[in-house]
C-alpha positions in Angstrom: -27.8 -13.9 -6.4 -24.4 -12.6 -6.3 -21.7 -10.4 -8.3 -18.4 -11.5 -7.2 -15.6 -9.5 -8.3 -11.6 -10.9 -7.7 -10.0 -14.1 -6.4 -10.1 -16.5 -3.7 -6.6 -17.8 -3.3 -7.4 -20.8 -0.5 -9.7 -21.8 -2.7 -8.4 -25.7 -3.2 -8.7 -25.7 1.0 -12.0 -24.3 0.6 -13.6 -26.9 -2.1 -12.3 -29.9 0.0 -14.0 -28.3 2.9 -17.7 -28.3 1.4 -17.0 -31.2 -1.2 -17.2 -29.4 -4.0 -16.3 -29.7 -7.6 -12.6 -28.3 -8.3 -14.5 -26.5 -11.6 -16.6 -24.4 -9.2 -16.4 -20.4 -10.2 -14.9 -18.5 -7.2 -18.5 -16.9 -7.3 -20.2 -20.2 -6.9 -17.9 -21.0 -3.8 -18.7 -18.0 -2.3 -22.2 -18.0 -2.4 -22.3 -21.6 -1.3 -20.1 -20.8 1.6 -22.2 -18.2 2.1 -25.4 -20.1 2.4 -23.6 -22.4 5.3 -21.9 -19.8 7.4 -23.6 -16.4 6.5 -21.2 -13.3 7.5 -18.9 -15.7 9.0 -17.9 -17.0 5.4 -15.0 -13.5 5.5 -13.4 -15.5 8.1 -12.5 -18.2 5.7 -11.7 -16.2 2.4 -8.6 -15.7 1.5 -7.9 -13.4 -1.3 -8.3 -10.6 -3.1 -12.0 -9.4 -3.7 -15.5 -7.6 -3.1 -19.0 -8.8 -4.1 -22.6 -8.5 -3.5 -25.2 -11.1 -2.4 -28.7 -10.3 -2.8 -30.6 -12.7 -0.5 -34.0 -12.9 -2.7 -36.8 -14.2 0.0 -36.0 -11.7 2.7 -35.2 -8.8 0.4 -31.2 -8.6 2.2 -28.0 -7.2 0.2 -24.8 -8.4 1.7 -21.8 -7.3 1.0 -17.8 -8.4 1.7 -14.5 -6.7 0.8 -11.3 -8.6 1.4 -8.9 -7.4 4.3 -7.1 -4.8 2.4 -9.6 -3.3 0.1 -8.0 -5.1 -3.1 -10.7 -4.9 -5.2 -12.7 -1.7 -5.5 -16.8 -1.3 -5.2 -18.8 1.7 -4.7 -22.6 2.4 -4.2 -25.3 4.5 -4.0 -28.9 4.2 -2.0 -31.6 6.1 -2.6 -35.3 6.1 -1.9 -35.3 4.9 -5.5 -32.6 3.3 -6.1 -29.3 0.6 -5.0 -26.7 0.9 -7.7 -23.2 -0.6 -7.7 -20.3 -0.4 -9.7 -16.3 -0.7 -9.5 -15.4 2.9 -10.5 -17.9 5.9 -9.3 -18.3 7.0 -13.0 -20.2 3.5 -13.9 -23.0 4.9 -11.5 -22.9 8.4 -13.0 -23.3 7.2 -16.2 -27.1 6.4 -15.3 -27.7 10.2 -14.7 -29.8 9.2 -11.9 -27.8 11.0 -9.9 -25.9 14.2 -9.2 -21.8 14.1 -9.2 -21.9 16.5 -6.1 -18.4 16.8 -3.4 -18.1 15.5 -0.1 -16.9 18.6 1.5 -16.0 16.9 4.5 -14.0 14.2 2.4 -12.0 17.6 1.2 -11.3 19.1 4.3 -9.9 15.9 5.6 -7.6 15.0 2.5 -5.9 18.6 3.2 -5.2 17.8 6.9 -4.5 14.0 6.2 -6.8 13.3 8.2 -8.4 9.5 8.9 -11.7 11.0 10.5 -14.2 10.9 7.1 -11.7 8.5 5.7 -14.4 5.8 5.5 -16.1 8.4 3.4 -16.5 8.7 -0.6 -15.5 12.2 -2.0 -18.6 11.8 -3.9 -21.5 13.0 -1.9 -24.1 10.6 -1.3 -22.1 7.4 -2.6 -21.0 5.0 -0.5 -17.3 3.0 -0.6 -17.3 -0.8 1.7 -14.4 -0.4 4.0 -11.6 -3.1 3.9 -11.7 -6.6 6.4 -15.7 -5.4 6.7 -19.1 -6.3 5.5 -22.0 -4.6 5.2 -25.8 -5.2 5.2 -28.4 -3.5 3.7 -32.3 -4.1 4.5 -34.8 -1.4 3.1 -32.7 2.4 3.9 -31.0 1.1 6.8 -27.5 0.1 6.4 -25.4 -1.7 8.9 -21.5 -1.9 8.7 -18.9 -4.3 10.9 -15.3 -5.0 11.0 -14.9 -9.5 9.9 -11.1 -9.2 10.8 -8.4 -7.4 12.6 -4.5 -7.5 12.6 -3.1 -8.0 15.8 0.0 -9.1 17.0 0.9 -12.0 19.4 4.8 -12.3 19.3 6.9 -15.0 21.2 10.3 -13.3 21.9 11.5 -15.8 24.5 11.3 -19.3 23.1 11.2 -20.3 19.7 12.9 -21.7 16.6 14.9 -19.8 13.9 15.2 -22.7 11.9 11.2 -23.7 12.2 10.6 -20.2 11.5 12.3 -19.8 8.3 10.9 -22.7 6.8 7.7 -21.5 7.6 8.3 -18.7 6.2 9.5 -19.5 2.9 6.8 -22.9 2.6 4.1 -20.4 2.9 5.2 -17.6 1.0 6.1 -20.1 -1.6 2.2 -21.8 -0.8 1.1 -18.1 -1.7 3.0 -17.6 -5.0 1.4 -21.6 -5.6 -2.3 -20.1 -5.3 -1.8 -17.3 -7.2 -0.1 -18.8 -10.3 -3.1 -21.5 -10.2 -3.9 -21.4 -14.0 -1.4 -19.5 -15.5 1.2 -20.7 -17.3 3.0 -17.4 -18.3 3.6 -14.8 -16.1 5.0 -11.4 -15.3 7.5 -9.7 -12.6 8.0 -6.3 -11.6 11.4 -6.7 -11.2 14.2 -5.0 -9.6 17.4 -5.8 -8.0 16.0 -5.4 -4.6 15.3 -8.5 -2.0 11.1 -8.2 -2.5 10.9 -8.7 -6.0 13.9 -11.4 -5.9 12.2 -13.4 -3.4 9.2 -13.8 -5.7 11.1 -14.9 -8.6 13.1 -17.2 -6.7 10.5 -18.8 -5.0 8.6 -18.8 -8.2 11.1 -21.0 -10.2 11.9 -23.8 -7.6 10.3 -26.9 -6.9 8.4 -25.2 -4.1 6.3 -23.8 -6.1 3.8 -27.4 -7.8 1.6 -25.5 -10.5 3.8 -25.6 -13.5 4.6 -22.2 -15.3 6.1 -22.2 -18.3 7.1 -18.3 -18.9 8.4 -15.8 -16.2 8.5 -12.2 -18.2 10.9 -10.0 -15.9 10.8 -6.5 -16.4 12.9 -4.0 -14.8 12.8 0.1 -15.0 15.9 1.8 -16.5 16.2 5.1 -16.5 18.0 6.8 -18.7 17.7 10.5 -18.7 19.2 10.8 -15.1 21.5 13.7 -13.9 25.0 12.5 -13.5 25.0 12.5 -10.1 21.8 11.0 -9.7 22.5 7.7 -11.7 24.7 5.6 -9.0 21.5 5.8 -7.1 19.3 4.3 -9.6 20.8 2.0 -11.4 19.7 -1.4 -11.0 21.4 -3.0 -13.7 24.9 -4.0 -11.4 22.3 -6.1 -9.2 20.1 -7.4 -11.8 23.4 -8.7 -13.8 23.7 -11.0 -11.3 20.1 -12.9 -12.0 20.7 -15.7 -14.0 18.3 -16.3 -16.8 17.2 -19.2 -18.4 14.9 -20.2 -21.5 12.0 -20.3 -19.4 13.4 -16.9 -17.5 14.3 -14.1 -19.7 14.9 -10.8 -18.0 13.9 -7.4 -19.8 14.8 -3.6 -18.9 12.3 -1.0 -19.6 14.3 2.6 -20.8 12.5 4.8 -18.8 12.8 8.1 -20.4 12.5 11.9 -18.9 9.1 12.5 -17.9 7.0 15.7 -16.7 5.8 13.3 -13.7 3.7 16.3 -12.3 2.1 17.1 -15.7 1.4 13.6 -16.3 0.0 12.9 -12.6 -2.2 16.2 -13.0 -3.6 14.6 -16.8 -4.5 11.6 -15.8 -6.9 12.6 -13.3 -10.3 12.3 -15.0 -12.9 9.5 -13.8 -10.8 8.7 -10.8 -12.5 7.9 -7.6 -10.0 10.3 -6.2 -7.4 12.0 -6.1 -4.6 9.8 -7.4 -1.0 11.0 -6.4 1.5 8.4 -6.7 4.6 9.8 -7.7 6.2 6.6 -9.1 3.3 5.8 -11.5 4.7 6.5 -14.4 7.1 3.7 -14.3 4.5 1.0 -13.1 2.3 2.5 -16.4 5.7 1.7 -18.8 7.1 -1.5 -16.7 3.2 -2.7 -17.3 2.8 -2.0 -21.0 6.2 -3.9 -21.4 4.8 -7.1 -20.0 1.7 -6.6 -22.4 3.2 -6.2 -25.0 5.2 -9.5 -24.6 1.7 -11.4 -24.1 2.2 -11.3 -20.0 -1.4 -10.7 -18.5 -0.4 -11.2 -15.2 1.7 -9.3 -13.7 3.9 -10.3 -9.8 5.3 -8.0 -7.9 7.2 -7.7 -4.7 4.9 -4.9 -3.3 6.1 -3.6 0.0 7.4 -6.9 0.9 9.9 -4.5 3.4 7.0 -3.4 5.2 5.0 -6.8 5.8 8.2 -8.6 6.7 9.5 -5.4 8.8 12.3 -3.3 9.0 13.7 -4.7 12.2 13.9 -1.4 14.1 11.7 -3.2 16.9 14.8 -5.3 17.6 16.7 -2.9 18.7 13.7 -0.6 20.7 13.1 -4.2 22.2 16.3 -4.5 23.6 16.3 -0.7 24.7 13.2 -1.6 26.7 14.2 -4.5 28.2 17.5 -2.7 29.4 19.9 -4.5 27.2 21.3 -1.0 26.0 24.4 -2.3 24.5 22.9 -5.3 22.9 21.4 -2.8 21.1 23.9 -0.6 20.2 25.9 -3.1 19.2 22.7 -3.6 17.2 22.8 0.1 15.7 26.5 0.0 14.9 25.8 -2.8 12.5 23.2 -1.2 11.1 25.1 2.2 10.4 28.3 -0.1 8.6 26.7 -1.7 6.7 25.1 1.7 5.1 28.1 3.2 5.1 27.0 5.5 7.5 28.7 6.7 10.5 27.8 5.2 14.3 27.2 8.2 16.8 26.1 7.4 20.3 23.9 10.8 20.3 22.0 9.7 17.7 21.4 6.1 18.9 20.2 7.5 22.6 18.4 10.2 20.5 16.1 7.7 18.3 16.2 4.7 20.8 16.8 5.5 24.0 15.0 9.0 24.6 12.2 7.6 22.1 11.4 4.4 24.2 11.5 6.1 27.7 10.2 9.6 27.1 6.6 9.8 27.6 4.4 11.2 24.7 3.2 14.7 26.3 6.7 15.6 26.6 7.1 14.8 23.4 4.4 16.5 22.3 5.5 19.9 24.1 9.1 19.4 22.3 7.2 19.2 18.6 5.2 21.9 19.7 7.8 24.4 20.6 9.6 22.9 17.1 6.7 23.6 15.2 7.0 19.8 14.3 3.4 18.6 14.5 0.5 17.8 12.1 -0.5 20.7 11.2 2.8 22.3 11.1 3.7 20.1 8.4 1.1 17.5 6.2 -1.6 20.1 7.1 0.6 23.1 6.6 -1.7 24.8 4.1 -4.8 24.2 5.6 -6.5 27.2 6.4 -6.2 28.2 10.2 -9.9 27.4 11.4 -9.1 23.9 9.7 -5.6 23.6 11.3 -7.2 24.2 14.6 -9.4 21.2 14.4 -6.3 19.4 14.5 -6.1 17.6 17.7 -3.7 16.1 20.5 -5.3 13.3 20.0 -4.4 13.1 15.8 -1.3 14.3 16.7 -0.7 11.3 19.1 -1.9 8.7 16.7 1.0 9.5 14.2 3.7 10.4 16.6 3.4 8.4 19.9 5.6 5.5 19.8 5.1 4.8 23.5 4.1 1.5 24.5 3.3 0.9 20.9 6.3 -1.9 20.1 3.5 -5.0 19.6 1.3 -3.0 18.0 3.2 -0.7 15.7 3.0 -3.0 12.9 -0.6 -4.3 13.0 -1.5 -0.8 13.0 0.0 -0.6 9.6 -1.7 -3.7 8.5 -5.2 -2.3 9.4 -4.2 1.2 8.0 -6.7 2.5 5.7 -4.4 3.5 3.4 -3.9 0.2 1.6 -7.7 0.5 0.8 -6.9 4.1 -1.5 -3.3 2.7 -2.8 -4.8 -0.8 -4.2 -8.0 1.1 -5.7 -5.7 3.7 -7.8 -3.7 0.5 -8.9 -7.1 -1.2 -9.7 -8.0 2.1 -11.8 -5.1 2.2 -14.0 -4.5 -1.5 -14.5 -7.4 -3.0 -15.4 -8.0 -0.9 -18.5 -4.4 -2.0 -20.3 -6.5 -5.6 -19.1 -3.7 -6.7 -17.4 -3.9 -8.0 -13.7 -1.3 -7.9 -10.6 -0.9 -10.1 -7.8 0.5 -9.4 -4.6 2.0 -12.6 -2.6 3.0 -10.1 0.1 -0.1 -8.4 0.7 -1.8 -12.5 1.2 -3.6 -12.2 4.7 -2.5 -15.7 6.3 0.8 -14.6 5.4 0.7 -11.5 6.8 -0.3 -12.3 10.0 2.3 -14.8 9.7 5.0 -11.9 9.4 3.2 -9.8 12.3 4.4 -12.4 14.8 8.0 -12.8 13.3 10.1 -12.9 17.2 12.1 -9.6 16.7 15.3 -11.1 16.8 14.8 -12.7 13.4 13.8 -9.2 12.2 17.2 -7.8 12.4 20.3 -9.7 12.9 23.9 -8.7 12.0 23.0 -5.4 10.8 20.7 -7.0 8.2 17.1 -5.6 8.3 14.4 -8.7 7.0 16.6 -11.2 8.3 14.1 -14.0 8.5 13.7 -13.5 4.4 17.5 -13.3 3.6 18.0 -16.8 5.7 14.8 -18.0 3.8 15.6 -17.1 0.4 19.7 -17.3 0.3 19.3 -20.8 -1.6 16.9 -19.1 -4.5 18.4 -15.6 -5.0 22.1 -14.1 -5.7 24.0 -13.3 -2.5 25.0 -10.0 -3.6 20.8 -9.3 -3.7 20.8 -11.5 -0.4 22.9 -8.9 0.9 22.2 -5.9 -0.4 20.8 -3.0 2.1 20.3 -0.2 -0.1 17.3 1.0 -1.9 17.3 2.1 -5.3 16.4 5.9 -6.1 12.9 5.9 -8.9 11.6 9.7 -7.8 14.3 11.9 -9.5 12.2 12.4 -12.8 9.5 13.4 -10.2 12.3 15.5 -8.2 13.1 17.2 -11.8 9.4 17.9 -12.8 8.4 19.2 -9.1 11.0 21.8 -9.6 9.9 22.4 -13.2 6.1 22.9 -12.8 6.6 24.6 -9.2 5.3 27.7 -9.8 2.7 26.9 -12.6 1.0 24.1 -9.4 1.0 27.2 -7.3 -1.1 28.7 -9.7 -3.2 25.9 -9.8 -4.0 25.7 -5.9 -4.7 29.5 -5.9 -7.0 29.1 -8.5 -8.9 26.3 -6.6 -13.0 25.9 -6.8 -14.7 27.4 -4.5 -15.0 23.5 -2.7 -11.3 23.3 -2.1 -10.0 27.0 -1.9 -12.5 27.6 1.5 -10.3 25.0 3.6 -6.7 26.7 2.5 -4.3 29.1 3.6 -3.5 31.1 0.6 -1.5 33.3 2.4 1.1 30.3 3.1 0.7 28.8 -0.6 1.8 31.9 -2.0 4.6 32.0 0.1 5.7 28.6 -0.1 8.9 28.0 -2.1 11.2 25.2 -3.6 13.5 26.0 -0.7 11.5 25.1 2.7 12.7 21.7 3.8 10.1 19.9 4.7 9.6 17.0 2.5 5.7 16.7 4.2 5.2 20.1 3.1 6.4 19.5 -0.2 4.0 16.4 -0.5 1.3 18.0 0.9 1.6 21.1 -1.5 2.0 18.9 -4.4 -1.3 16.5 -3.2 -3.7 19.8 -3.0 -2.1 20.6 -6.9 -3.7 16.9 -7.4 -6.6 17.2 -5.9 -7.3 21.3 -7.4 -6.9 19.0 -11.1 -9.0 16.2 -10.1 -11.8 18.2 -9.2 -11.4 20.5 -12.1 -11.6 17.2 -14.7 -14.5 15.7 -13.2 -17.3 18.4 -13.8 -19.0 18.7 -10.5 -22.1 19.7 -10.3 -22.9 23.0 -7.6 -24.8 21.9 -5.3 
C-alpha cells in the first residue's frame, strides 16, 4: 500500500526504464520502483514529494521525503497507534493524543540552533528529515540519509561554451517536466535575472510541452516612503518585458500593511513558528494568479543562491596567490554597484579571510562581542547562552578551507526543509500549487560544480546564467546587478508594533519565558544595530504568538 504525496519530475525517464504505461499515477511508479529496488528507489526520484509504503506481509512502513523537504509529513507512534498527516493539526484532530511542547525544540529555536532541528516542536510527533528515509518495524524506528550534496569542481580544464548549453538545456529540461500537463500557468515575476530566466526559457522552443497561458504577476508597492521607492520599484525593468497574447504581464498594488500584526495572526495550526517577513506579498502575488484561473504558480526561488554569487571566484584566486586577478576581480564588482573600490576592504574580506586561521578569528569576534550568542542568541537566557559552543560558533563563521564545500553545505541545510513546509502551509489552502525549477536536484548538483570562473566574470555575479539566458531575456535584466527592496512595509510595522512585541515576549508562557533573558528584552530598543538581534527579537515575538494560538496542553 502506499500514500504518495507530490511529483516526480523524471518521471517520462522513469516509465521508459520499467516499461511502463505513460498513464501510470506518480504513486503507482513509485511503488513499482519501489518493489524492484527497495530504499534504493530515492536514488532515482526526482521531484518534489513524501509518501508512505506499508509493506503488508512483513508488517514494514517505509517512508521517503524528497531532497529538500518539499512536501511536508508528520507522524506520531505509539504503543497504540501510527498516524500520519501533512499538517500536525490533522493528527490532533483524532484527540488520541496530547498537543504537548518540545521544550528542547524551544530552546534551540531561541539560540538558532541545528542540534534538535531534526526535532518536531510538538512533543512526541515525529517530522522525516529531507534527502532521508525512514523505516518503521513494530516501536523501533530506523532513519538514514539517501543523498548528499557534494561538490566536485574542475577549475582547470573545461568548456564555457559546453557549460552554458548545459546549463540552459537542462534548466529549460526542468521547466519541460514541470509544465507536463498544464497548459496555463503562473510566474512570480519580478524584474530580476531568477524569475526572467524562467519566463524566458519557458516561452522558447526549448521548452516541447505546449503551454498556452503564462499569467505574470509582479508586486507593486504603492504606499512606500519617498525615499524608499527608487529601491522598490520594479516597473523600469519589467517595462522592458515584452508581452504577447499568450504572455500578458500583471502588477499586483501592494498596499501598506501591518506586516508584524499580520505575521503574529496568522499563526494558528502552523507546524511552527512561521516568520517570513515577505509573506504578505507571496499571499497577494498568489491570490492574483487565482483569481485569473492560474493554479500553478513558477517562480524563480533563490535561483541567486543555487547558481551562486560568485564570491568563490575571487577567494579562489586569493588562495591560489593570484591577488591581483582578484582585485581586478573586486574592482569590477564595486563599479558596477556603484560602490567605491578600497584596497582595505578587499584584503579585509578576501585576503585576511582566506589566510587567517579560524581560532584567531574566533578570539577577534570574541573580544567584539560578535559571536552567536552575542547576536541570533542575544536574548537567550545566560545558562542557555552558555551552551553555546566553539564548535556552533565555528559551523557558522569558519570559512577556512571551506571554498568546495561552502555551497553544498547550503544545499544540505536544513533550512530549506522549514522554508518549503511554511510555503506548503499557506498555499495549498488558496488550492494553488508552486514549482520550483531552481530547487530541481539534478540541476542543482549541476550548479554545485559550475568552475568558479564562470561564477563571476566582468564584475557580473551568475555569469554562467546571463551568457545562458542573453538570447531569452532583455539585456537591461541580463545586466542588471541590483536587488530590488520588498521589506520596507515590514521595516515600517517593526518600528510600529516595537514596543507592543516587547510586551508580548515578556509576557511569554511559562515554556518559552524559562530560556530568556528578560533583563536584555526589556532593554532592547529600535536603536541597537544589529540586524541579527533585530531578527532574533522579532522571531521569539513569533514564536510567544504561535504558542499562545495553538492551545497547549500543560504537561
Amino acid at each position: 500500500l502506499i500514500n504518495f504525496d507530490g511529483r516526480i519530475e523524471n518521471r517520462n525517464n522513469l516509465i521508459n526504464e520499467l516499461g511502463l504505461s505513460k498513464e501510470i499515477s506518480d504513486a503507482e511508479l513509485t511503488l513499482t520502483l519501489y518493489k524492484k529496488e527497495k530504499q534504493n528507489c530515492l536514488q532515482k526520484i526526482v521531484g518534489c514529494f513524501s509518501f508512505i509504503i506499508y509493506e503488508i506481509k512483513r508488517k514494514k512502513i517505509f517512508i521517503g521525503k524528497d531532497h529538500l523537504g518539499i512536501v511536508p509529513l508528520y507522524y506520531v507512534l505509539n504503543e497504540k497507534y501510527f498516524m500520519y498527516g501533512t499538517e500536525p493539526k490533522l493528527i490532533f484532530l483524532t484527540n488520541l493524543i496530547n498537543k504537548e511542547i518540545n521544550k528542547n525544540r524551544v530552546k534551540n529555536f531561541i539560540i538558532k540552533s541545528e542540534e534538535y532541528y531534526d526535532e518536531c516542536f510538538f512533543s512526541g510527533m515525529h517530522r522525516p528529515l529531507a534527502a532521508h528515509y525512514t523505516y518503521i518495524e513494530g516501536s523501533e524506528i530506523k532513519e538514514k540519509r539517501y543523498f548528499k550534496f557534494s561538490a566536485k569542481i574542475n577549475n582547470k580544464a573545461f568548456s564555457k561554451d559546453e557549460w552554458i548549453y548545459d546549463f540552459r538545456t537542462q534548466l529549460a529540461e526542468v521547466i519541460d517536466q514541470m509544465v507536463f500537463g498544464n497548459k496555463d500557468i503562473g510566474l512570480s515575476l519580478s524584474g530580476g535575472l531568477d524569475s526572467n530566466t524562467i519566463l524566458g526559457l519557458a516561452r522558447s522552443k526549448l521548452v516541447k510541452n505546449k503551454i498556452d497561458r503564462i499569467g505574470c504577476y509582479y508586486a507593486r508597492f504603492v504606499d512606500l516612503k519617498k525615499e524608499d521607492y527608487e529601491n522598490s520599484n520594479e516597473d523600469c525593468f519589467v517595462a522592458k518585458i515584452p508581452s504577447s497574447e499568450k504572455i500578458k504581464i500583471n502588477h499586483v498594488d501592494i498596499e501598506d500593511t501591518d506586516v508584524i500584526k499580520e505575521i503574529n495572526a496568522n499563526q494558528k495550526d502552523k507546524p511552527e513558528p512561521d516568520y517570513d517577513a515577505t509573506r504578505h506579498v507571496q499571499t497577494r502575488v498568489n491570490k492574483a494568479c487565482k483569481n485569473d484561473g492560474f493554479n500553478i504558480i513558477f517562480t524563480g526561488f533563490d535561483g541567486d543562491t543555487v547558481v551562486s554569487h560568485g564570491y568563490e571566484s575571487i577567494f579562489y584566486e586569493v588562495m591560489r596567490g593570484n591577488f591581483f586577478t582578484a582585485y581586478k576581480e573586486y574592482n569590477k564588482d564595486r563599479f558596477r554597484k556603484k560602490l567605491d573600490s578600497r584596497a582595505i576592504d578587499f584584503i579585509w574580506r578576501f585576503v585576511i579571510e582566506s589566510y587567517t586561521p579560524y581560532f584567531i578569528k574566533h578570539l577577534y569576534k570574541l573580544a567584539k562581542r560578535d559571536l552567536l550568542q552575542h547576536h541570533a542568541a542575544f536574548f537567550a537566557s545566560e545558562e542557555v547562552r552558555e551552551t553555546i559552543k566553539y564548535e556552533n560558533n565555528k559551523r557558522i563563521y569558519n570559512t577556512n578551507g571551506r571554498l568546495l564545500s561552502h555551497q553544498s553545505d547550503i544545499f544540505n541545510s536544513r533550512f530549506w526543509q522549514h522554508h518549503f513546509e511554511m510555503l506548503d502551509t499557506d498555499i495549498a489552502y488558496m488550492g494553488l500549487e508552486y514549482r520550483h525549477p531552481f530547487m530541481n536536484r539534478e540541476f542543482m548538483s549541476l550548479c554545485l560544480n559550475i568552475p568558479f570562473k564562470l561564477r563571476r566574470s566582468n564584475g557580473f555575479n551568475r555569469f554562467i546564467m546571463r551568457e545562458a539566458i542573453k538570447e531569452y531575456a532583455p539585456t537591461e535584466i541580463v545586466n542588471r546587478v541590483t536587488k530590488s527592496h520588498v521589506g520596507e512595509y515590514y521595516n515600517y510595522s517593526y518600528e510600529k508594533n516595537f514596543e507592543e512585541m516587547k510586551e508580548q515576549i515578556l509576557n511569554a508562557p511559562a515554556d518559552i519565558n524559562e530560556y530568556l533573558d528578560l533583563d536584555r528584552i526589556k532593554n532592547f530598543n529600535l536603536k541597537d544595530p544589529s540586524t541579527l538581534r533585530k531578527n532574533s527579537f522579532q522571531h521569539i515575538c513569533v514564536l510567544v504568538n504561535w504558542h499562545n494560538m495553538n492551545n497547549f496542553d500543560k504537561s
